[in-house]
C-alpha positions in Angstrom: 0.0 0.0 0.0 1.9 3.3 -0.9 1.2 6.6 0.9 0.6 9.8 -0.2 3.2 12.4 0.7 1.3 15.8 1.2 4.3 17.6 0.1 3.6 15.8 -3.8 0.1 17.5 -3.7 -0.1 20.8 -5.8 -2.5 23.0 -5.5 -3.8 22.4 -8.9 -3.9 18.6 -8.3 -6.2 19.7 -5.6 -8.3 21.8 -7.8 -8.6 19.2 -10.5 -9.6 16.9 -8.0 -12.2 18.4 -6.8 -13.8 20.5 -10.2 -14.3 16.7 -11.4 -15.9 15.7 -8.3 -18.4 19.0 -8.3 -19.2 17.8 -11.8 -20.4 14.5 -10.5 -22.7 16.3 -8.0 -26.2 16.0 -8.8 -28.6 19.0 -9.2 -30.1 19.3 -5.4 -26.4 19.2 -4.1 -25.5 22.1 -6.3 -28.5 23.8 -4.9 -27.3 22.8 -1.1 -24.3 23.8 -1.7 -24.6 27.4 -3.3 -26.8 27.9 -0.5 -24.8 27.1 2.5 -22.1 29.2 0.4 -24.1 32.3 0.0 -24.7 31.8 3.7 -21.5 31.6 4.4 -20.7 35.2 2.6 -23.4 36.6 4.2 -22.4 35.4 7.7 -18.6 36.6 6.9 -19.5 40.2 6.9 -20.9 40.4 10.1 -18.6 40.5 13.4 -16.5 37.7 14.3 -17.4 37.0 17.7 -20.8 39.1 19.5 -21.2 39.0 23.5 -25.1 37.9 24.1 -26.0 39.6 27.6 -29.0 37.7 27.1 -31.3 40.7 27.5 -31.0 41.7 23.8 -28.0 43.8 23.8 -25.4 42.2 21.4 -21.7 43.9 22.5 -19.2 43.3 19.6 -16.1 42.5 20.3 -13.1 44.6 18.7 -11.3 43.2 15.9 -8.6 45.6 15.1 -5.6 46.6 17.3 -6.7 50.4 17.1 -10.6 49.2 18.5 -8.1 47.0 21.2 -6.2 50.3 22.5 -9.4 52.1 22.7 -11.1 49.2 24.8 -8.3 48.9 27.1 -8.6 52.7 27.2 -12.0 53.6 27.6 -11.9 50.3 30.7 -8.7 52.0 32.4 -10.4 55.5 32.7 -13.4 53.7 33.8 -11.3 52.0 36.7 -9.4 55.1 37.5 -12.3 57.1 38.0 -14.4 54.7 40.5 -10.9 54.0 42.5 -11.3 57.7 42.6 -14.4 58.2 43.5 -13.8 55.1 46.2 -10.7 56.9 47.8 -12.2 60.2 48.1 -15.5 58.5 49.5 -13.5 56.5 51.6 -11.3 59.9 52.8 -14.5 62.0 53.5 -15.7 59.3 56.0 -12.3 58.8 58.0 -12.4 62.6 58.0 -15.7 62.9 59.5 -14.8 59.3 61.9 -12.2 61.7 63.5 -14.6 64.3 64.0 -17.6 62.6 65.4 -14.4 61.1 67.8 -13.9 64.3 68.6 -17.0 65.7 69.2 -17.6 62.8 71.7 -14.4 63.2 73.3 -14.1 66.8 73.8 -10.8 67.1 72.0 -11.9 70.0 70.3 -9.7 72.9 69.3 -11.2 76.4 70.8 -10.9 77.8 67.3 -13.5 75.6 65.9 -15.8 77.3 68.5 -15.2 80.7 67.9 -17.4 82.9 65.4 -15.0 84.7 62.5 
């Protein structure tokens, strides 16, 4: 039995091969077939990979390295500003810990009750 070294088939073997098979096909194959291939056009323009939420919002995913940057971006602002937000939240209420402390503990300054 002899084997078939991959590196002996051309592409043109290949595309003989297989323009005499497609002649063998019958009618209703044809038919299949340019059908699943128009399908498969179709389906090639739309986006490579879509996120389902499951609630009807479809989130495309970025393709290009220019969409990547602006992804990566858009999500670093994003985290910058609620670490923001969290640290100045978080400062406000340490600020005001130390002051209800004291207030309770009459470690007051006089200046804070004095009029200006």
């Amino acid at each position: 039995m002899s084997t078939i070294n991959p590196q002996d088939i051309t592409p043109e073997a290949i595309a003989g091969l297989l323009s005499c098979a497609a002649e063998q096909l019958d009618d209703d194959t044809v038919a299949t077939l340019r059908q699943a291939r128009n399908f498969a056009l179709k389906r090639q323009a739309q986006p490579f990979l879509v996120l389902n939420t499951g609630h009807g919002i479809h989130l495309p995913v970025p393709h290009t390295p220019h969409q990547w940057i602006a992804v990566i971006a858009v999500t670093l602002l994003i985290a910058m500003l609620a670490g923001s937000i969290s640290y100045r939240h978080h400062a406000h209420e340490h600020e005001m810990s130390h002051l209800d402390i004291a207030i309770l503990t009459d470690d007051l300054p006089m200046e804070i009750f004095i009029d200006r």
